[in-house]
C-alpha positions as CSV (number, residue, x, y, z in Angstrom):
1,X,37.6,40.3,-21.6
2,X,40.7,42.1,-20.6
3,X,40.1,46.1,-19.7
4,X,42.8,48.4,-18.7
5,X,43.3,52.3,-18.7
6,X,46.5,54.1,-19.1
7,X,47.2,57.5,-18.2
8,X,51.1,58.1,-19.4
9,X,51.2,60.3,-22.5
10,X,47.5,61.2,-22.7
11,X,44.1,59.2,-21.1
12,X,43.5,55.7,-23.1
13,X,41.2,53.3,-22.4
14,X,41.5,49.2,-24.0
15,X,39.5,46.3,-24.2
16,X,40.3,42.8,-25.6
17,X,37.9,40.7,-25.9
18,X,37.8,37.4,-27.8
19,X,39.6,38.5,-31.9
20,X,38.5,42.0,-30.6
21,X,40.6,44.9,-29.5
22,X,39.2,48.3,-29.6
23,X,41.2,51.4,-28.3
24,X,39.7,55.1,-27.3
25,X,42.8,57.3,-27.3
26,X,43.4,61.0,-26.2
27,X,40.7,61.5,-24.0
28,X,40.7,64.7,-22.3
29,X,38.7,66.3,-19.2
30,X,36.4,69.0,-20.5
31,X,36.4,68.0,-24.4
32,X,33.9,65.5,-26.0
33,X,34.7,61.5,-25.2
34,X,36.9,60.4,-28.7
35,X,35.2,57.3,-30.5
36,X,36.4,54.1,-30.3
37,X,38.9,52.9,-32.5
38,X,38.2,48.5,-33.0
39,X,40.8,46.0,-34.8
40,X,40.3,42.2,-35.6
41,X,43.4,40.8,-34.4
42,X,42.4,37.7,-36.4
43,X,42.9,39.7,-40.0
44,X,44.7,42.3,-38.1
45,X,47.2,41.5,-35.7
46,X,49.0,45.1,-36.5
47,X,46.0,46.8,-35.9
48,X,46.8,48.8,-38.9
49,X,42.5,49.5,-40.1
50,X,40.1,50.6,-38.2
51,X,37.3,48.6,-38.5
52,X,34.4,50.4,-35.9
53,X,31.9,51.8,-38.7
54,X,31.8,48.7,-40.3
55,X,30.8,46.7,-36.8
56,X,28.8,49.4,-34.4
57,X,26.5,46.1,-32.1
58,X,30.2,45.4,-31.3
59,X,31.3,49.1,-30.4
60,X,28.3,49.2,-28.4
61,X,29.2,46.2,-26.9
62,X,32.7,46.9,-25.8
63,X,31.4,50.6,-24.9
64,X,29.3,49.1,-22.7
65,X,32.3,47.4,-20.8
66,X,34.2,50.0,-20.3
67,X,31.7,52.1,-18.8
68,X,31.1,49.6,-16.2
69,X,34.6,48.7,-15.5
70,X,36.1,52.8,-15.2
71,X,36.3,53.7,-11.6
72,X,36.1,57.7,-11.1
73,X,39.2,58.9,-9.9
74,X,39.5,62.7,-8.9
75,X,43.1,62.7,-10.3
76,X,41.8,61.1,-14.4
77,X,38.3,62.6,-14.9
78,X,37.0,61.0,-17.7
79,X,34.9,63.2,-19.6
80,X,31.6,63.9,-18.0
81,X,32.8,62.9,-14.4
């Protein structure tokens, strides 16, 4: 898998992994951490439905991921840091 967090415009965090892609944007110190957004780049390439609610073991899955992978960094607090 592929992780990466971006702080230009808002805190994101990404994941790609395998047909997966699932995104958690406008995440904000202080305010509760947004859900995760997931696309099937297979049926989906441009990432135009949501498809989360439909496939939560792999929302767990990813979540998972990017917990581990986030390093706190006293400039981008994630939420609960």
């Amino acid at each position: 898998y592929l992780y990466w967090e971006l702080y230009d415009g808002g805190t994101k965090q990404a994941l790609l992994k395998g047909k997966w892609k699932a995104v958690r944007n406008n995440i904000e110190e202080g305010k509760p951490m947004p859900n995760i957004e997931l696309y099937d780049l297979e049926k989906d390439p441009t990432e135009s439905k949501d498809v989360s609610q439909s496939n939560l073991k792999v929302v767990t899955e990813i979540e998972a991921y990017m917990q581990k992978e986030h390093l706190p960094n006293a400039m981008f607090k994630l939420p609960g840091e």
